[in-house]
N, C-alpha and C positions, 0 to 999 in steps of 0.2 A: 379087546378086553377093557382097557383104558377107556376107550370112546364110549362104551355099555355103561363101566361105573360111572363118569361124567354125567352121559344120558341120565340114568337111573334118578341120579340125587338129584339134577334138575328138574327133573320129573314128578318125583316125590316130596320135594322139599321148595320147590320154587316156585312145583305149581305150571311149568314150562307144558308145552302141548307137543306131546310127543312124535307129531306129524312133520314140529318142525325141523323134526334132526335128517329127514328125508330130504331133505332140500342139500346140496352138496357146496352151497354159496351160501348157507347159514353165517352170520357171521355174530361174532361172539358179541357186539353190540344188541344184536334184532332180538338175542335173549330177553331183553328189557330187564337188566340184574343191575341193582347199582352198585355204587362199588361196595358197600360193605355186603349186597349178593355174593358179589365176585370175592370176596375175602373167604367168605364163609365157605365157598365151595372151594376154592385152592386152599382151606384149612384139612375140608376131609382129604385130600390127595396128599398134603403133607405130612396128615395124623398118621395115615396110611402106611405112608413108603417111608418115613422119620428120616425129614429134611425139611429146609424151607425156601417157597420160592419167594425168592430175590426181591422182585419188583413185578407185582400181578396186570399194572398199567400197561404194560406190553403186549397185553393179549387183546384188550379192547379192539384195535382196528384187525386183528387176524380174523380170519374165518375159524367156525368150531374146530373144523378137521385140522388146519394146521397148530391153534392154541391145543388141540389135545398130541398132535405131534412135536410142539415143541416141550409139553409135559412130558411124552412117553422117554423123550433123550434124555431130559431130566434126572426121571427115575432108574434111565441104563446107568449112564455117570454114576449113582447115586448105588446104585446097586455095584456096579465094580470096583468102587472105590474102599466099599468096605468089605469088598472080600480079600 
């Protein structure tokens, strides 16, 4: 679900070619997002789930799949915390 809305808003708002989310070695550099890209899209996952992350530099050298994995614990933390 996570890695769809990612996909989605890169897609739509980045402009990203959706062929490249098929590749499983994606890495959140090969996006071509600078960093105020990359702000802008950890802004929608923020606005989203109401929280902020930390420090978005972190994600640069992951691959897509693990930067939308270490968002999704994120959002568990984030979610249990206020319940």
């Amino acid at each position: 679900m996570l890695f769809d809305q990612i996909k989605n808003y890169l897609v739509t708002t980045a402009g990203t070619d959706p062929k490249k989310f098929e590749d499983p070695q994606l890495k959140v550099a090969d996006l071509q997002l600078d960093s105020l890209g990359l702000i802008e899209m950890l802004f929608e996952i923020e606005d989203k789930y109401g929280f902020q992350i930390p420090d978005p530099t972190v994600f640069l050298p992951m691959s897509f799949a693990e930067m939308v994995a270490a968002i999704d614990v994120m959002v568990k933390e984030q979610t249990q915390s206020k319940a």
